[in-house]
C-alpha positions as CSV (number, residue, x, y, z in Angstrom):
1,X,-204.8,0.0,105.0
2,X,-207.4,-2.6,103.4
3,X,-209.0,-3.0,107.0
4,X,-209.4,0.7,107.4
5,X,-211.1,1.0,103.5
6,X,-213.2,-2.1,104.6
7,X,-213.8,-0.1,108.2
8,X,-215.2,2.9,106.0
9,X,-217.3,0.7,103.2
10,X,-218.7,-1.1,106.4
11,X,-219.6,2.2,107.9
12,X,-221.5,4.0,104.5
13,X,-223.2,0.5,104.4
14,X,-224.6,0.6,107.7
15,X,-225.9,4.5,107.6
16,X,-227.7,3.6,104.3
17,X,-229.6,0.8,106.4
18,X,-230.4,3.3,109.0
19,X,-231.6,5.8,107.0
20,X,-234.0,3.8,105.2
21,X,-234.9,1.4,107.8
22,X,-235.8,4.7,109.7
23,X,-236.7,6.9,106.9
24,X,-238.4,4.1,104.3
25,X,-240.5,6.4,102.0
26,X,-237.1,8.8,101.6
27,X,-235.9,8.9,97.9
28,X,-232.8,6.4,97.2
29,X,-229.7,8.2,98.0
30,X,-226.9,8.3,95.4
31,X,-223.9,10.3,96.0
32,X,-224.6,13.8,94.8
33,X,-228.0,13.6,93.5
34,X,-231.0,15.6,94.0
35,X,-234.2,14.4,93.4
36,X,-236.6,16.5,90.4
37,X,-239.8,17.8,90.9
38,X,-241.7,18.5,87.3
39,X,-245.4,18.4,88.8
40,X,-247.2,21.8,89.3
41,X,-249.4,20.7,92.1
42,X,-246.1,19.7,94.5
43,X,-244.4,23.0,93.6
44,X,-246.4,25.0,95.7
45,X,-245.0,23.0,98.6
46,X,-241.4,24.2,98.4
47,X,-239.6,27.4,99.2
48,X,-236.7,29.2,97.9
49,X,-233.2,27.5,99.3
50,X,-231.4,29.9,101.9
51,X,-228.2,29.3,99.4
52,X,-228.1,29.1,95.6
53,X,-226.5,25.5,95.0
54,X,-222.9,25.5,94.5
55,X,-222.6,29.0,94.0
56,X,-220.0,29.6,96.6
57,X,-221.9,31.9,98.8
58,X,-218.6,32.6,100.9
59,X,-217.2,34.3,98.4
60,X,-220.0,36.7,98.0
61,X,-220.6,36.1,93.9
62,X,-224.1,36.0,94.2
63,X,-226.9,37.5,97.0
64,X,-228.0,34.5,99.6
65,X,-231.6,33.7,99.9
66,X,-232.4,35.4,103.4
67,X,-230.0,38.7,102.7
68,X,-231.7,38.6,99.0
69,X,-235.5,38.8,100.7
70,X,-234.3,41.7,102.5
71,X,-232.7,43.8,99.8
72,X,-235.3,43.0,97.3
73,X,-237.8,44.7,99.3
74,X,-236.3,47.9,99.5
75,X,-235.1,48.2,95.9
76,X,-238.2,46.8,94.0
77,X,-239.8,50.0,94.3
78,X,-237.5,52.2,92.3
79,X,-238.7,50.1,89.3
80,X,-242.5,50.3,89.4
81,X,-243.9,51.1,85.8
82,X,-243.8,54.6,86.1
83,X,-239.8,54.2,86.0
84,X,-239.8,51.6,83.7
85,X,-241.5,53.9,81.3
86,X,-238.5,56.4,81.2
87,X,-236.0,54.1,80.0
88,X,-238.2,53.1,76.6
89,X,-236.1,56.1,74.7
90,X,-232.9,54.2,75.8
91,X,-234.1,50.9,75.1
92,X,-235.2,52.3,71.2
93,X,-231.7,53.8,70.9
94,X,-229.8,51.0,71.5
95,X,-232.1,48.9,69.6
96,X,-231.9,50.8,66.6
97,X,-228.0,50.5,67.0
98,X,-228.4,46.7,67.1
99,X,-230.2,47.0,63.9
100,X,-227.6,49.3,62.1
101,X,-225.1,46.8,62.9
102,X,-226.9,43.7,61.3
103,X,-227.7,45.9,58.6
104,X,-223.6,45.3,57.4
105,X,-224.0,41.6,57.1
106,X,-227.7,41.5,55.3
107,X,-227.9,39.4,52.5
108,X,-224.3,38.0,52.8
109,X,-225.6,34.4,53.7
110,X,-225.6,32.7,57.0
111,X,-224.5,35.0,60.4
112,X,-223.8,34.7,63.8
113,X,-226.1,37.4,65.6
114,X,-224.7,36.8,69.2
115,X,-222.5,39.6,69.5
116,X,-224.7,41.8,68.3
117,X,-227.3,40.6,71.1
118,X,-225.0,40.7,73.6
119,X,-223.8,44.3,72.9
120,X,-227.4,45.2,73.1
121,X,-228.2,43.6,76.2
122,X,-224.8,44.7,77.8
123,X,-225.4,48.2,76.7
124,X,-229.1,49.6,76.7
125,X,-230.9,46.5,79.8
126,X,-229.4,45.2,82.0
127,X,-230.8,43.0,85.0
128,X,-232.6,45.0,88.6
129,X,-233.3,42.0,90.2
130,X,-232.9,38.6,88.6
131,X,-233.3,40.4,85.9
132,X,-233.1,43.4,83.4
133,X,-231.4,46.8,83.9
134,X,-229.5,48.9,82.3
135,X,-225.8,49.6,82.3
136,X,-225.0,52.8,81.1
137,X,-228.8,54.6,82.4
138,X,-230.0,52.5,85.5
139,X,-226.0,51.6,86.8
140,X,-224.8,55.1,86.7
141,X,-221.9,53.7,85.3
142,X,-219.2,55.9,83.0
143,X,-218.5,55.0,79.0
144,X,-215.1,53.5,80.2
145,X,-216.2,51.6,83.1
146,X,-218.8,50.2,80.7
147,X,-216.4,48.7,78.4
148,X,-214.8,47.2,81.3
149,X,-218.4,45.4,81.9
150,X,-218.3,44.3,78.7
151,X,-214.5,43.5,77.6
152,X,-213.9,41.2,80.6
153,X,-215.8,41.7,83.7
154,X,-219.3,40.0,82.0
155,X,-217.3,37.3,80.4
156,X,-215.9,36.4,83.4
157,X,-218.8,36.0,84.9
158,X,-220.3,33.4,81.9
159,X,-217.2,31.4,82.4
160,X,-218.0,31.3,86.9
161,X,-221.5,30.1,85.5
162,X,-220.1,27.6,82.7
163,X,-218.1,25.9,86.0
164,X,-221.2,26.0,88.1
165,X,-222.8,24.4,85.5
166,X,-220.7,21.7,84.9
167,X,-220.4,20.9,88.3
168,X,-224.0,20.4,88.7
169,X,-224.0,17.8,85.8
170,X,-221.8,15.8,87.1
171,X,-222.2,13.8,90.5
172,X,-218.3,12.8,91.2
173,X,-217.3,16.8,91.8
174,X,-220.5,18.1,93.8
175,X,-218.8,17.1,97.9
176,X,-216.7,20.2,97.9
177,X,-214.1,17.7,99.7
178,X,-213.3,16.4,96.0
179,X,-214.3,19.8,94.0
180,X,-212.0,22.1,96.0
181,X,-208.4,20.2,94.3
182,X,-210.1,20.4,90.8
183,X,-208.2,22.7,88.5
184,X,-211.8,23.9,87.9
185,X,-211.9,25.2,91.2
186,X,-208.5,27.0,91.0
187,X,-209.8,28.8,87.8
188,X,-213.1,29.5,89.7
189,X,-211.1,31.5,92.4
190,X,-209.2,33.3,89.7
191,X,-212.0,34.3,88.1
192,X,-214.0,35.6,91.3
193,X,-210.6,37.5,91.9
194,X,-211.3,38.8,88.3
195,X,-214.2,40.3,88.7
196,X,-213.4,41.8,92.4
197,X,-210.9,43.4,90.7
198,X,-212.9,44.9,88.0
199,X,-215.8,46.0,89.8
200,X,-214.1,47.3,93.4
201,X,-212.7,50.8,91.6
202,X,-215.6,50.9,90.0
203,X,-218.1,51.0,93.5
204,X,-215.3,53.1,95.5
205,X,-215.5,55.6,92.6
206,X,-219.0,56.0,92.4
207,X,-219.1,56.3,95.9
208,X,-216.8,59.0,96.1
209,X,-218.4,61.0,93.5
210,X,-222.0,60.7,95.0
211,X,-220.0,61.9,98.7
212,X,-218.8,64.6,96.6
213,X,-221.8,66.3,95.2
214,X,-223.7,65.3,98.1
215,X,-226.3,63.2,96.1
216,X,-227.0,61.4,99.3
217,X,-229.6,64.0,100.3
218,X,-232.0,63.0,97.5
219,X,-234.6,61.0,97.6
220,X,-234.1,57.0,97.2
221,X,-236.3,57.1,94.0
222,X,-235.0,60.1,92.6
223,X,-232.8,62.5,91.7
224,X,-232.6,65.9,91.8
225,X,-232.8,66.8,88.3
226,X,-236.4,64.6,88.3
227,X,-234.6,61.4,86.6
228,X,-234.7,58.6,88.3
229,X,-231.8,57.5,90.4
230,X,-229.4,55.1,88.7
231,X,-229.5,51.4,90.5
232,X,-226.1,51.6,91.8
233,X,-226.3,55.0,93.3
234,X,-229.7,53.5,95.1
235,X,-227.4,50.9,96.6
236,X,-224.5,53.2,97.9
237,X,-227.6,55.4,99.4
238,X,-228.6,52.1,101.1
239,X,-225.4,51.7,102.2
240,X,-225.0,55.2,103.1
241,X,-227.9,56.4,104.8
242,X,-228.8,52.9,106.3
243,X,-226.3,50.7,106.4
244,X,-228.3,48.0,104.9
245,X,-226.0,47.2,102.1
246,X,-222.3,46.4,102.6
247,X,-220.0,47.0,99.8
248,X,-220.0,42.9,99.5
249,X,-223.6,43.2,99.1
250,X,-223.5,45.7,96.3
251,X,-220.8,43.7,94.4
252,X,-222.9,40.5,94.5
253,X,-225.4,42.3,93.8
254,X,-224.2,44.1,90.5
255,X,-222.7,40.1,89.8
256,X,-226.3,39.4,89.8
257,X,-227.4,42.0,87.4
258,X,-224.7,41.3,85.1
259,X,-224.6,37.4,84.7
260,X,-228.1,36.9,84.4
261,X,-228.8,40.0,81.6
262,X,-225.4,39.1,80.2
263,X,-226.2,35.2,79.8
264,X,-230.2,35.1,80.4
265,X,-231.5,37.9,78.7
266,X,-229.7,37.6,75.8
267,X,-230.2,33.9,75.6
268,X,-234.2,35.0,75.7
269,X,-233.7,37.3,72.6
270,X,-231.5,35.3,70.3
271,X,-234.2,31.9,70.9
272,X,-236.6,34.6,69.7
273,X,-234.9,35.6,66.3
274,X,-234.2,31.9,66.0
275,X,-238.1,31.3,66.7
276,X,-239.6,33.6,64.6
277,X,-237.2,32.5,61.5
278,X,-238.0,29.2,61.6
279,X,-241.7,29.9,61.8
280,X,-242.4,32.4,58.8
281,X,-246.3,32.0,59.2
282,X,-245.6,33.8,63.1
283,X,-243.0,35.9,61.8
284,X,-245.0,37.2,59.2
285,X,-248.0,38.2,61.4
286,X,-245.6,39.8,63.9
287,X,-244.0,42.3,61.7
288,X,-248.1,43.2,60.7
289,X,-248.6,43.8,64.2
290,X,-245.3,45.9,64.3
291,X,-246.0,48.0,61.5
292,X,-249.5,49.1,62.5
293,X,-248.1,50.0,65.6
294,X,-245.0,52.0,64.6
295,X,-246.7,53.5,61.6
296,X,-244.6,56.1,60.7
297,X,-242.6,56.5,63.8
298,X,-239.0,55.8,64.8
299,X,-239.1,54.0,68.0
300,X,-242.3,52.6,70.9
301,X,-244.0,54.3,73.2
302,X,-245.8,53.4,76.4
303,X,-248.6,53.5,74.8
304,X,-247.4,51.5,71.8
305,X,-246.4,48.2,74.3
306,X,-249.8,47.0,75.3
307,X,-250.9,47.0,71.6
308,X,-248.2,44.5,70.4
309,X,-251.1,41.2,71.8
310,X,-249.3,38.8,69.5
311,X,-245.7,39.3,69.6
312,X,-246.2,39.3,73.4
313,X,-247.6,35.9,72.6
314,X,-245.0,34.9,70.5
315,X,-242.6,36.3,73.2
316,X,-244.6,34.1,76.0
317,X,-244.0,30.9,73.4
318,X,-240.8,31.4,73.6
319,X,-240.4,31.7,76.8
320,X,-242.5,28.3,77.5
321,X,-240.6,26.3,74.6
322,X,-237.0,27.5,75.0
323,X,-237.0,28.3,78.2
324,X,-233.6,30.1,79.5
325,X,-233.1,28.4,82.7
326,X,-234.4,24.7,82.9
327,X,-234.1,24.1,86.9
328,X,-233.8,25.8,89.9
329,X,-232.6,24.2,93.5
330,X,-235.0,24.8,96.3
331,X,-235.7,24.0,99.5
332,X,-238.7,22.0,100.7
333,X,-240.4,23.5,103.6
334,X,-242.9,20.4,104.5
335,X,-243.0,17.1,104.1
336,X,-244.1,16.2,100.7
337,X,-245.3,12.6,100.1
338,X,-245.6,11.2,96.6
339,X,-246.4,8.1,95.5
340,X,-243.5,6.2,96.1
341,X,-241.2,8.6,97.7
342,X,-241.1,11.1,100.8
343,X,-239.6,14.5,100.3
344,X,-237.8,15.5,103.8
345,X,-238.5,19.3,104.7
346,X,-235.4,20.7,104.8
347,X,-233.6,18.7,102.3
348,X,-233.3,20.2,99.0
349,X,-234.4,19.4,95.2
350,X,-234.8,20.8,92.0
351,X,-237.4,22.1,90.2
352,X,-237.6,21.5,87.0
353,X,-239.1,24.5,84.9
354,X,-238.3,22.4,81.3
355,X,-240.9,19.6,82.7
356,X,-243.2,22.2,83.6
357,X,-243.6,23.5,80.0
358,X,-243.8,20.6,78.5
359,X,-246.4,18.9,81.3
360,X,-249.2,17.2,80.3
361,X,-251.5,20.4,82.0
362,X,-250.6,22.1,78.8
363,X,-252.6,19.7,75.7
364,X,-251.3,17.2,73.4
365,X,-249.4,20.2,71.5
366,X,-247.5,21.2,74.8
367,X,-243.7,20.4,72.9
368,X,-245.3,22.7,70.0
369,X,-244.5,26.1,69.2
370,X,-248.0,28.2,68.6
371,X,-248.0,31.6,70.1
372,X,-252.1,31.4,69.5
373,X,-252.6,29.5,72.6
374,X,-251.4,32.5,75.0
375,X,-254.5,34.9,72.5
376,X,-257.1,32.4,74.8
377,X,-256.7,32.3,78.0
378,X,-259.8,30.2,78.7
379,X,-257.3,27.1,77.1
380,X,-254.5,28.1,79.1
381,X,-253.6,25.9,81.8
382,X,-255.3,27.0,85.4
383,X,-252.6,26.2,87.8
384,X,-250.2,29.5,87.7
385,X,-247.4,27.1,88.6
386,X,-247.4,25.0,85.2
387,X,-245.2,28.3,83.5
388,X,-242.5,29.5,85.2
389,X,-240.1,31.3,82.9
390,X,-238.6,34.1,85.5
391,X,-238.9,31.5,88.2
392,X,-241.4,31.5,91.1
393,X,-241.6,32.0,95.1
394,X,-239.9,34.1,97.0
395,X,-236.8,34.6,94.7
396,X,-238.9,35.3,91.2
397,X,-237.7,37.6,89.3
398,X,-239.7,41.2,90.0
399,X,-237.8,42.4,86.5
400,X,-240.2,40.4,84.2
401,X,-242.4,43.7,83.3
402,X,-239.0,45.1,82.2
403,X,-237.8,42.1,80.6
404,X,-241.2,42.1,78.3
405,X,-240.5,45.6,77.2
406,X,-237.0,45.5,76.6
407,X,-238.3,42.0,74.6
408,X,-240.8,43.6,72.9
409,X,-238.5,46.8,71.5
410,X,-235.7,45.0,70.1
411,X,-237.8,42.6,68.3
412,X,-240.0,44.9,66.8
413,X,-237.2,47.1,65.4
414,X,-235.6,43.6,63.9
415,X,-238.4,42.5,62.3
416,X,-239.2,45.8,61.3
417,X,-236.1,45.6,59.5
418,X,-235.2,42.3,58.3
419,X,-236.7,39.0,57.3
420,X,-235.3,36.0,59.3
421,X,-234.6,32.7,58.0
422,X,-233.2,30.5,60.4
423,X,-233.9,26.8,61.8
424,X,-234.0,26.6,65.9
425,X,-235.4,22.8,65.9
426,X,-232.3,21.8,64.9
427,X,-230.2,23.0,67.8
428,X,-228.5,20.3,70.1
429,X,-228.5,22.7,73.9
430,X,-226.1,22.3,76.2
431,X,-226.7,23.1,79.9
432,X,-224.3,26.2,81.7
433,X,-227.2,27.1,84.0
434,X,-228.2,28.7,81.0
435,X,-229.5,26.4,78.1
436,X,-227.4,27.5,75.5
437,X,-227.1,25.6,71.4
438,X,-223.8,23.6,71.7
439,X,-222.9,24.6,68.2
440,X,-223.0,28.2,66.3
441,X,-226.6,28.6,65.6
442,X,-226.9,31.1,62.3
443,X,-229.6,33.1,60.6
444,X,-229.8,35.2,56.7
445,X,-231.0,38.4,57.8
446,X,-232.3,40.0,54.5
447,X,-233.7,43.9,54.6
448,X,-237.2,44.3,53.8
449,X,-236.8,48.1,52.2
């Protein structure tokens, strides 16, 4: 037994030699690890990874990199601004809600505002690709089959991404060898057997329905009535008419939608509430901005979205400082030789979009909060890769347009509504993919009329 443990220590000894006596400029191998990029100028030499890293593609959760470069093109165009536009009425509504509900706990001291963002987020935009969509509007989905999105199916899908994410942070569980007799990896099977569950009736439904009334025979951008054609009844077309999209495919990709609006998106929103109450000078100049806007009107137009210049801004800030998801794995696609190391095309790293915000590129204030730096764009930063909130490459999130108006709307009714105290910098984070606080973060919420 000790000769055949010496045998195997002998062995890994001897391929560590070979590699670097053959491959001397390659990055030191530890077991597990993946070297970080945070430089903008060797970004642009990597491409998107065929597989998203330890998200177990054989399973179908999530959309693989070449099948996602296909899909993406032929759904991108049902959400060109013209059909972005037509969901600003749902977007107000459900806004408005959210505001009616933290009107019941103004002014009773310190509250947790998650649930409140979540239901917004879960109920009015939801991810398209990467990013937001709605539920209810752009999922053609029914009132009850949206509770079962929100009462089980979305939280099971934070929990599949809290496992990914510990996983990642720790370098003993990444050789699926070891990680496949974790319990971890018994409750990650449950959970993907979870969500099957919960989404299957829900496609085979549809997809009966849309058979039924013989919706197939519409156009792939819209409807009959002149609406445009829910996301999921898109797909089943897809499916139908082309046979593009399996029904795999369309569960991954509404597991797509779903985890990143559910975790993401609402992430996005509650750092900004958190921002702008910790910085009264910026909040204060927001809801001036908001009020000259709305005037004396109950909800945004299209119009209304381009004259909001500073909470944009302050939404960009945000983005930058707090950003949602602090790395990505790619794959590199040429040799890429630094300094001391050589990055192997082929192999894979990560990218890391924290390091990016905070890189030198950006001024001595780059780890500050100012929203005035985005008003100039002659002191922004000239290489495009330095900011990278919705990713970048071939995988980027083609939602961002959407993701700025759904920002933009909830925000302005809030601070339309309330003053915010609160104190973001603070905040210990905790990585789940998603940068999340580690504790309860809570905010006064007090009404302005």
């Amino acid at each position: 037994m000790y000769v055949l443990v010496l045998a195997v220590i002998i062995g890994v000894l001897l391929s560590l030699w070979y590699w670097k006596r053959n491959y001397p400029r390659s990055p030191p191998m530890y077991p597990g690890g993946l070297p970080i990029i945070g430089h903008p100028h060797i970004i642009i030499n990597v491409d998107q990874t065929d597989d998203l890293y330890f998200l177990n593609i054989r399973i179908n959760f999530l959309i693989s990199g070449p099948t996602w470069r296909i899909h993406n093109k032929l759904l991108s165009t049902s959400f060109n601004q013209q059909v972005l536009n037509t969901f600003l009425p749902e977007m107000n509504e459900q806004a408005r809600n959210m505001v009616a509900q933290m009107t019941a706990v103004a002014g009773k001291g310190p509250v947790d505002i998650k649930e409140f963002i979540t239901q917004y987020i879960l109920r009015s935009c939801m991810v398209f690709k990467v990013q937001f969509v709605f539920v209810g509007t752009s999922l053609g989905l029914e009132s009850k089959h949206q509770d079962t999105i929100d009462n089980g199916y979305a939280k099971a899908l934070e929990e599949i991404l809290r496992i990914v994410g510990y996983r990642a942070l720790n370098v003993q569980i990444h050789p699926s060898c070891i990680y496949n007799w974790t319990s971890m990896r018994r409750r990650e099977l449950e959970l993907v057997k979870i969500v099957k569950n919960m989404i299957n009736p829900i496609i085979q439904k549809r997809k009966s329905e849309l058979k039924c009334t013989k919706m197939y025979n519409y156009d792939s951008s819209t409807t009959v009535s002149g609406k445009f054609k829910p996301t999921l009844d898109l797909m089943l077309d897809l499916s139908n008419e082309q046979n593009v999209l399996s029904d795999d495919d369309i569960r991954a990709h509404l597991n797509t939608f779903v985890a990143a609006s559910y975790d993401t998106t609402s992430a996005i929103l509650h750092n900004a509430l958190m921002a702008l109450g910790s910085y009264p000078d910026v909040q204060e100049r927001v809801y001036e901005e908001v009020q000259d806007v709305f005037q004396n009107n109950e909800e945004l137009t299209k119009h209304d979205m381009s004259k909001l210049v500073y909470l944009e801004a302050v939404i960009k800030e945000v983005l930058r400082v707090y950003v949602a998801v602090p790395m990505v794995a790619r794959k590199v696609n040429a040799d890429i030789v630094l300094p001391k190391y050589t990055l192997r095309a082929g192999s894979i790293c990560v990218l890391s979009i924290y390091g990016l915000h905070r890189h030198p590129l950006w001024g001595p204030d780059a780890k500050e909060f100012k929203p005035e730096r985005w008003l100039n764009p002659d002191t922004l930063p000239t290489n495009p890769n330095v900011y990278a909130p919705f990713s970048f490459g071939k995988r980027n999130c083609i939602g961002k347009h959407y993701a700025m108006m759904s920002l933009k709307t909830s925000i302005a009714h809030v601070v339309r509504k309330f003053r915010i105290t609160a104190d973001i910098n603070i905040l210990k984070w905790s990585y789940e993919i998603i940068l999340k606080p580690s504790t309860t973060p809570l905010v006064n919420l007090t009404l302005r009329f």
